[in-house]
C-alpha positions as CSV (number, residue, x, y, z in Angstrom):
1,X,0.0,0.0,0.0
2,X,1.5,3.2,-1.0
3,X,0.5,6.3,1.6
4,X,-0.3,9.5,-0.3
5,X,-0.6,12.8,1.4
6,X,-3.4,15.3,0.1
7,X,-3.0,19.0,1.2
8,X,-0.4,21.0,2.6
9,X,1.9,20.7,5.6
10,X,2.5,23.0,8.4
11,X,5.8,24.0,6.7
12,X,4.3,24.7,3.1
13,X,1.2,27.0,4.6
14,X,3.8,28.9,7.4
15,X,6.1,29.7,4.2
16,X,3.0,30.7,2.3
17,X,1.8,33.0,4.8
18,X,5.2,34.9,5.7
19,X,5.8,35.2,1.6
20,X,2.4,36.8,1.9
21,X,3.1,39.1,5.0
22,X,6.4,40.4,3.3
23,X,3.8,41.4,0.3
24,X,1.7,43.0,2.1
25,X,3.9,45.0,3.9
26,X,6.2,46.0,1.3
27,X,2.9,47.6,-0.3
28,X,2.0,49.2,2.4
29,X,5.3,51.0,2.2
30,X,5.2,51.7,-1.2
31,X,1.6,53.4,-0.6
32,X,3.0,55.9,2.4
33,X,5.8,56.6,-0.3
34,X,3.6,57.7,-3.1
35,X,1.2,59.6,-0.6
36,X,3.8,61.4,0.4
37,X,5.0,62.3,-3.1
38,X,1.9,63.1,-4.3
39,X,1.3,65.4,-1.3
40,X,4.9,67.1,-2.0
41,X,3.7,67.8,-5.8
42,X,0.4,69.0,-4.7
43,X,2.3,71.8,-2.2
44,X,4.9,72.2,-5.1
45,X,2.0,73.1,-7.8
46,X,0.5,75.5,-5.1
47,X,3.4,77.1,-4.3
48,X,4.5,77.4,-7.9
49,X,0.9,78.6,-9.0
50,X,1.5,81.5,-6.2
51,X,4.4,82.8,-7.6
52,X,2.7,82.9,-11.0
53,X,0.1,84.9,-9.3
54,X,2.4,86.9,-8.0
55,X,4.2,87.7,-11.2
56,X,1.1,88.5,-13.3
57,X,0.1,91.0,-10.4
58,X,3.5,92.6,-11.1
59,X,3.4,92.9,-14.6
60,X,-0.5,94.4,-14.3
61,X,0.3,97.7,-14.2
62,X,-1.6,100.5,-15.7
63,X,0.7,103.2,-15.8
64,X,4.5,104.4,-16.2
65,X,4.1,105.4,-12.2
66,X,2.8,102.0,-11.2
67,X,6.0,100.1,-13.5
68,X,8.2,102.4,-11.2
69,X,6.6,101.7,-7.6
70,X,7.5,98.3,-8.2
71,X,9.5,96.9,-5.6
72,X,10.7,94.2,-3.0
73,X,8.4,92.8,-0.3
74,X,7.3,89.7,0.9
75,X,4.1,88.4,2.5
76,X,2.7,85.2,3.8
77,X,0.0,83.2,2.0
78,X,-2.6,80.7,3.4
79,X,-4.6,78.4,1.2
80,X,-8.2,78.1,1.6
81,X,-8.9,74.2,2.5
82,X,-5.1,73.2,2.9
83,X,-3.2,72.8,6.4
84,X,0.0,75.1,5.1
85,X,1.3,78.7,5.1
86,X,3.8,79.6,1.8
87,X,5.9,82.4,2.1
88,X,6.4,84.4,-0.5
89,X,9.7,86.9,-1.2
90,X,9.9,88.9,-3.9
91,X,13.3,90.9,-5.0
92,X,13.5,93.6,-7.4
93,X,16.6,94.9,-9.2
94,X,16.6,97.6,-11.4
95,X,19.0,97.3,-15.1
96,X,21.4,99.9,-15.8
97,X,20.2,99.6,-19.7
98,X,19.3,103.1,-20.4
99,X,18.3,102.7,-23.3
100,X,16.3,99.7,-22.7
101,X,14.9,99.7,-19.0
102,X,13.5,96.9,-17.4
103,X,13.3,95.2,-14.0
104,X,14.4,91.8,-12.9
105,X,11.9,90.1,-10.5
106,X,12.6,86.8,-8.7
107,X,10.2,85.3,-6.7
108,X,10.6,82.7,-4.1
109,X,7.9,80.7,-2.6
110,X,8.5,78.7,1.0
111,X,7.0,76.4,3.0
112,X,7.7,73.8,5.3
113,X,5.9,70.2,4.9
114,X,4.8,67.6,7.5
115,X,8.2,65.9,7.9
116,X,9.7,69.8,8.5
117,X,11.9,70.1,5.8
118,X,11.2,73.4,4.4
119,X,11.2,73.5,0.4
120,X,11.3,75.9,-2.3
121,X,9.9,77.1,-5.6
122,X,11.8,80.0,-7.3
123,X,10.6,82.1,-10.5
124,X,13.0,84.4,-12.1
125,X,11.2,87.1,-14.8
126,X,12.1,90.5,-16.3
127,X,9.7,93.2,-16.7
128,X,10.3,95.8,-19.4
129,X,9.5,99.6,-18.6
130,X,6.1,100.3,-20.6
131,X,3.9,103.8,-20.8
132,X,0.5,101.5,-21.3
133,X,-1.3,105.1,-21.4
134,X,0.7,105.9,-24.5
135,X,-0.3,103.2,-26.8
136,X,-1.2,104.0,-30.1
């Protein structure tokens, strides 16, 4: 008579569950991973979508006067619905072109995520000098 087992031993099902666990587990890191990246590019598109903001309020002047009373300042910026304060830094240096004048504005964005490493999204533009009330 010949004895044939049917099933699985304690061994095979033990190694069956810990390959299991280990698969389990490593995707459960893999999901804190992308969460946090998809949180960083989410604060990263903010930020980077203030300093656009910022910029276009710059450039939205309506008058020679209003191209010349711009200058460097800084402010802090809270988004509605978001747990997060950016701060934003603006610098702005004047061209010794005479002949053609323009201004150079960089614009830095900051903020400091969950973990408390503090990141940063910088935007360099120029701005030329324009009379808007003398176009033809």
């Amino acid at each position: 008579m010949q004895n044939k087992t049917i099933g699985f031993s304690l061994i095979e099902v033990l190694i069956a569950v810990v390959v299991l666990a280990v698969g389990v587990i490593a995707i459960g890191s893999l999901q804190t991973h992308v969460t946090k990246g998809t949180t960083f590019a989410e604060q990263q598109a903010e930020a980077l979508n203030i300093a656009h903001q910022k910029l276009d309020e710059l450039r939205n002047y309506n008058s020679l006067a209003g191209y010349q009373s711009i200058s460097s300042s800084s402010s802090v910026v809270s988004v509605p619905g978001r747990n997060i304060t950016f701060k934003l830094t603006w610098a702005v240096t004047d061209s010794a072109d005479a002949t053609f004048p323009y201004k150079t504005i960089d614009i830095r964005v900051t903020w400091t995520d969950q973990s408390n490493i503090t990141h940063e999204v910088r935007l360099t533009s120029i701005i030329g000098e324009f009379d808007p009330t003398k176009v033809i």
